[in-house]
N, C-alpha and C positions, 0 to 999 in steps of 0.2 A: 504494500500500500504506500502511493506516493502521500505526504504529507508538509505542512510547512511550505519552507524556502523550494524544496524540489517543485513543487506542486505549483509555485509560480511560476516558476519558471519554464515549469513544462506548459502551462497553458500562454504563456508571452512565444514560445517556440509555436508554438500550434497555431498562434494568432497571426505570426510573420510569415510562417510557411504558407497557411490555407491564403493572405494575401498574396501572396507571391503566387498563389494558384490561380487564384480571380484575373491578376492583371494578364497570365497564360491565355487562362481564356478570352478572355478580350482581345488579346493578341490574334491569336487564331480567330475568333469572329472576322475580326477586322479584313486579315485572309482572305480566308473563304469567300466572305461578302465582294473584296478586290477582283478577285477568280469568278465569281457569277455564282458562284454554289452558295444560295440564299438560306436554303433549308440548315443547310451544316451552320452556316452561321447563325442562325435564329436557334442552333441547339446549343451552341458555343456561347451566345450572349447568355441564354437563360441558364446555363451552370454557372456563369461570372455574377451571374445579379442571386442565383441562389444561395452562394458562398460570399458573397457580398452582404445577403440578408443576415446569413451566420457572424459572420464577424462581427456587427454590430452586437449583437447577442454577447459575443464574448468579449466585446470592448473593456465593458465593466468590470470586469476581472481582472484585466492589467491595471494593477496597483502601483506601479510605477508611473507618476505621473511624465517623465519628461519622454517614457516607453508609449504612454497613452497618447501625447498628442501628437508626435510619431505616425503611431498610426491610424490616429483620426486625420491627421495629414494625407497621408497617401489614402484612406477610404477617400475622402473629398476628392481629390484625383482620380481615381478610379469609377467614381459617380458620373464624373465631369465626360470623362472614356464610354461609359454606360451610354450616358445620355446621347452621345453623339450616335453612336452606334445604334441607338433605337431607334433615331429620327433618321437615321439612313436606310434602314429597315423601314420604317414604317412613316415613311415621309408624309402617307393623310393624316392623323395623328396627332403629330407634333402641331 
């Protein structure tokens, strides 16, 4: 059983890693959508905005504040990624 100090720090790792997964995805959306394969990217967005919705969730958890706004930083970024990539997709919509 993780407890403590490990236990933070395992979920601050899990909060930078699953980030660093979101902006993946967005990356390949972004792809796909370049290439014409609309579908793959409409799959690609909705894993970044799914793991997007999760990180919020586990925001609260990182107790380190100057680790928090870190990575409320890059969430804002990545939002910003989101956003454009919908409205490229779903340009009636926007």
């Amino acid at each position: 059983m993780v407890t403590g100090h490990a236990s933070r720090a395992l979920c601050n790792e899990l909060v930078r890693a699953n980030l660093g997964t979101c902006f993946v995805y967005a990356g390949l959306a972004k792809t796909e959508l370049k290439a014409g394969r609309v579908k793959l990217a409409e799959r690609f967005l909705g894993l970044a905005r799914s793991s997007h919705g999760a990180m919020l969730r586990f925001l609260a958890k990182v107790e380190d504040e100057k680790q928090r706004n870190e990575i409320r930083a890059n969430l804002v970024h990545l939002e910003e990624k989101l956003a454009v990539l919908y409205g490229q997709l779903n340009p009636d919509r926007v």
